[in-house]
C-alpha positions as CSV (number, residue, x, y, z in Angstrom):
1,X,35.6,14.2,-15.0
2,X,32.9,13.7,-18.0
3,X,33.7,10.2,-18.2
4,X,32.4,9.2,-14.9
5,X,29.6,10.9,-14.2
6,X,28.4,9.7,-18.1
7,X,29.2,6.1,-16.5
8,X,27.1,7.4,-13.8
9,X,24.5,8.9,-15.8
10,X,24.5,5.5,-18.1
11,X,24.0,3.1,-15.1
12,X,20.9,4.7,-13.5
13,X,19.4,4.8,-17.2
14,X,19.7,1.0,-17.6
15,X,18.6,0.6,-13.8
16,X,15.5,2.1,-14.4
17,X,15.1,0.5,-17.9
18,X,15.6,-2.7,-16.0
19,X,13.5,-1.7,-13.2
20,X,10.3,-0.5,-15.9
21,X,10.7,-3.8,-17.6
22,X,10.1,-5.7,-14.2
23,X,6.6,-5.0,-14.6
24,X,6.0,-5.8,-18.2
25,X,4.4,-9.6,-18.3
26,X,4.5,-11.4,-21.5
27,X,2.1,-14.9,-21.1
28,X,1.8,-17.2,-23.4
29,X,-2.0,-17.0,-22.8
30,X,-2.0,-13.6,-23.7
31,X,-4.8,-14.0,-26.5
32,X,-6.7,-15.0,-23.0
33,X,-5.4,-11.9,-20.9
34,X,-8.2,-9.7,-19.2
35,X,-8.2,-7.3,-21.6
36,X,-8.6,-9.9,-24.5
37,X,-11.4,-12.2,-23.8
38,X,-14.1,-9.6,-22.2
39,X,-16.0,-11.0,-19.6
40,X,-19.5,-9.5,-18.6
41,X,-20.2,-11.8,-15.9
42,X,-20.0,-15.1,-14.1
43,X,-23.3,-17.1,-12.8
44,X,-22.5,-19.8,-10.2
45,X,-25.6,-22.6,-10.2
46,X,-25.2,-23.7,-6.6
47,X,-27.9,-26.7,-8.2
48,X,-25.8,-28.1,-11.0
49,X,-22.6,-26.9,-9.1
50,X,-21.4,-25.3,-12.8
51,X,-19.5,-21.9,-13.3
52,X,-20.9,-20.0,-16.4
53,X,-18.8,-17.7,-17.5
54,X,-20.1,-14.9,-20.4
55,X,-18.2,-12.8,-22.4
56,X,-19.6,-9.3,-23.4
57,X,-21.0,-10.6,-26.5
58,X,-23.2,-12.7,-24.7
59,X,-21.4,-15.7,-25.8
60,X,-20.7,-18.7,-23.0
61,X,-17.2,-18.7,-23.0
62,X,-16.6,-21.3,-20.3
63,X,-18.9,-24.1,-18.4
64,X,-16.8,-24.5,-15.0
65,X,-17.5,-27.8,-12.9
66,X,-17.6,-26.3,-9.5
67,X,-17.6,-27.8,-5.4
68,X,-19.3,-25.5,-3.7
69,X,-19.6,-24.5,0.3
70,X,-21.3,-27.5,2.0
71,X,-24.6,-27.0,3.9
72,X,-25.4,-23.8,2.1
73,X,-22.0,-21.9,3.0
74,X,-22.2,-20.2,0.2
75,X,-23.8,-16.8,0.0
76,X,-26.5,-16.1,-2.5
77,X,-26.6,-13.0,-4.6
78,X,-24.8,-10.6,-6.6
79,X,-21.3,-9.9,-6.1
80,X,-18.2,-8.1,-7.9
81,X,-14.5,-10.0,-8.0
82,X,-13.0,-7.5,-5.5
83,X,-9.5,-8.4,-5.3
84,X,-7.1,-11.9,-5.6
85,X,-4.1,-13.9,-4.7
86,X,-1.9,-16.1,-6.5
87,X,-1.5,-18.2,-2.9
88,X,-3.8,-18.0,-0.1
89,X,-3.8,-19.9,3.2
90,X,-7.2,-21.2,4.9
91,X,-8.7,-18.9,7.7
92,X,-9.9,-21.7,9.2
93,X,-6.6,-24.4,8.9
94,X,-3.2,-22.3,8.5
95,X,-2.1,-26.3,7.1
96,X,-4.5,-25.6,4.0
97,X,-3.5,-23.5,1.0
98,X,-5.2,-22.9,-2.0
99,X,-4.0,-21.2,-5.7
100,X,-5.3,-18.4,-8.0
101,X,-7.8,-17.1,-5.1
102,X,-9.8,-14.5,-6.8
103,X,-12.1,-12.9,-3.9
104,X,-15.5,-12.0,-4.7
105,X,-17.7,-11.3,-1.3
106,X,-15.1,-11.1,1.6
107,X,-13.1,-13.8,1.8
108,X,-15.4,-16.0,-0.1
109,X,-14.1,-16.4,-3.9
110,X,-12.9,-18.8,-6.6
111,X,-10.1,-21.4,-5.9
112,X,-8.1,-23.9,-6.9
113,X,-7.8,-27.6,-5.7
114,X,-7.4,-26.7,-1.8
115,X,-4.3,-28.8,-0.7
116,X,-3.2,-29.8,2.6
117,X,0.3,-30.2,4.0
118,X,0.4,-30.2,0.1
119,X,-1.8,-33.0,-0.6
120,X,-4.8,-32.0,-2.9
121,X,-8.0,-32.7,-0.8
122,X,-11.0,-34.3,-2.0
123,X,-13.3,-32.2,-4.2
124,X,-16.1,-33.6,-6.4
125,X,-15.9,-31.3,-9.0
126,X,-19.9,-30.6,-10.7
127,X,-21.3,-33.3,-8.0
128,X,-21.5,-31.6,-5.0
129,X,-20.8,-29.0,-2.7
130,X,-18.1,-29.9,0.2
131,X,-16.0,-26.5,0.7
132,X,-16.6,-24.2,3.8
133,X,-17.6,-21.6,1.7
134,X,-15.8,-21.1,-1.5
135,X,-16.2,-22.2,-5.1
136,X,-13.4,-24.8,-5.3
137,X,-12.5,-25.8,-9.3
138,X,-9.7,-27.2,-11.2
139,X,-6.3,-25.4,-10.8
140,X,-6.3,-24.7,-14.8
141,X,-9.9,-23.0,-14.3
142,X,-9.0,-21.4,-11.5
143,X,-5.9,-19.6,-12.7
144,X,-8.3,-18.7,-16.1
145,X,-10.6,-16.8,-14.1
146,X,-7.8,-15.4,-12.2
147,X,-6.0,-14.3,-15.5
148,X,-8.8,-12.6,-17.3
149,X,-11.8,-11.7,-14.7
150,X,-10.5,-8.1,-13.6
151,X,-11.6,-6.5,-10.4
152,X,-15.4,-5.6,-10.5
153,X,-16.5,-8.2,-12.6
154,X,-19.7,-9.4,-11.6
155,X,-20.4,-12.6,-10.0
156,X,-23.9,-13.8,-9.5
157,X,-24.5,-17.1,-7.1
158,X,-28.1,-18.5,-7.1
């Protein structure tokens, strides 16, 4: 009778190994992980339509072309990232999906390329705004910001 419940005993032991090691996420970015690069904050220039992003030691640690919301759809002020989404559908066109939403005043946030039916739409990336709201930029920007800005970083849009 020792033999099988030390079977039984050994299975739930590598279960929950298996199970803690479902959680642990090794990037090859990890030099660039949220805890790595330290971001104090990101200004968005609604004028040059540029992302600044600035790391804790005051250094710019990237210059983010940007489309922004058309006829002024996007809110001035001073925001936190609040929460993000590795896939988000449009509220206002279920056909339109978007990557590496990170949320920063409601639903208004930093995107990817939107695409629809899977076809990337038109942006004019640090030319001029044409979104309905939020800060469209390349996919590889948008999954930086969504990588290493953690939830309450601030986000400043004048």
């Amino acid at each position: 009778m020792i033999r099988p419940a030390f079977g039984r005993l050994a299975r739930v032991a590598l279960i929950a190994a298996a199970f803690s090691l479902a959680f642990i996420t090794v990037r090859p970015d990890a030099a660039d992980a949220q805890w790595g690069v330290g971001i104090d904050r990101i200004d968005v220039s609604l004028s040059t339509q540029h992302a600044f992003v600035w790391g804790t030691d005051g250094t710019l640690l990237r210059d983010i072309p940007i489309s922004s919301g058309a006829n002024g759809r996007t809110p001035r002020g001073n925001f936190r990232v609040s929460r993000r989404s590795a896939s988000t559908v449009s509220t206002h066109d279920r056909n339109i999906a978007m990557s590496w939403m990170v949320n920063f005043n409601g639903y208004i946030g930093f995107h990817g390329i939107p695409r629809r039916f899977g076809e990337p739409m038109w942006t004019p990336l640090g030319e001029r705004p044409v979104s309905s709201g939020c800060v469209r930029m390349a996919d590889a920007d948008a999954r930086w910001i969504f990588d290493n800005a953690p939830n309450g970083t601030r986000v400043n849009v004048k």
